[in-house]
C-alpha positions as CSV (number, residue, x, y, z in Angstrom):
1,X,13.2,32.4,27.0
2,X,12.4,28.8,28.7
3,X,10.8,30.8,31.3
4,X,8.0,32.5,28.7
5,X,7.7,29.0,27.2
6,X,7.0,27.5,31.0
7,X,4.8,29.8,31.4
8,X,2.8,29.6,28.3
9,X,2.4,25.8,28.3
10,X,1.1,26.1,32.0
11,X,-2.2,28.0,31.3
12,X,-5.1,25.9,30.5
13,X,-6.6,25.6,26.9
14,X,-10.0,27.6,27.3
15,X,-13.0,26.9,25.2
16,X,-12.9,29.7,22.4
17,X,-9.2,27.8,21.6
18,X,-10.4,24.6,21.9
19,X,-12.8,25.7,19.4
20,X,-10.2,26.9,16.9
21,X,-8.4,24.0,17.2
22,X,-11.1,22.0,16.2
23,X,-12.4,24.1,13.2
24,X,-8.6,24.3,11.7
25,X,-8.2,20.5,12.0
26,X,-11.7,20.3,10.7
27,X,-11.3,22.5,7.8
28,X,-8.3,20.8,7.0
29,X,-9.5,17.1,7.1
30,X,-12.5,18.8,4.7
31,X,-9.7,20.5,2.5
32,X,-8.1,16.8,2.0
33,X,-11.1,14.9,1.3
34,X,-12.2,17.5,-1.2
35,X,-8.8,17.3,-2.9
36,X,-8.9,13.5,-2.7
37,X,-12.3,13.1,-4.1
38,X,-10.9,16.0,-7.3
39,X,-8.1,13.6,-7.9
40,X,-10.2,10.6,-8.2
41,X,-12.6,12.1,-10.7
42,X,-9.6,12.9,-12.5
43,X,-8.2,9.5,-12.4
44,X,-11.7,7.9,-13.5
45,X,-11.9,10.2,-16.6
46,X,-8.6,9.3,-17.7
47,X,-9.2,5.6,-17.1
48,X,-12.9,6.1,-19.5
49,X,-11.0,8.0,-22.2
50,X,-8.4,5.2,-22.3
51,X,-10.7,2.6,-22.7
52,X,-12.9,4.6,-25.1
53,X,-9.6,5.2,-27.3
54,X,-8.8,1.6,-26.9
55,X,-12.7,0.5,-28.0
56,X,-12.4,2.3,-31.2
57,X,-8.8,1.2,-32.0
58,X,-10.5,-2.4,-31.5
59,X,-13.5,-1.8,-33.5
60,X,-11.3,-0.3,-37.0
61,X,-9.1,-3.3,-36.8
């Protein structure tokens, strides 16, 4: 068994993996920022209906 992972770790990274590498770490980073920037809109709306719902309370008293 250490003998297969010795050998695996000894052959060099050639370009077509170096290239998947970079398009999963890439796709990922995308997936986070996209998820980030959802969660921020979210958080904005809540913030305007709060201070919408807190305008009118202010303007009936």
């Amino acid at each position: 068994m250490m003998k297969a992972i010795k050998n695996f770790m000894n052959k060099p990274i050639t370009y077509g993996a170096y290239f998947k590498y970079c398009t999963v770490c890439a796709s990922i980073s995308l997936a986070l920022c996209g998820w980030a920037y959802y969660q921020m809109s979210k958080l904005n709306n809540w913030v305007e209906t709060k201070d919408e719902e807190s305008n009118l309370e202010e303007d009936e008293i």
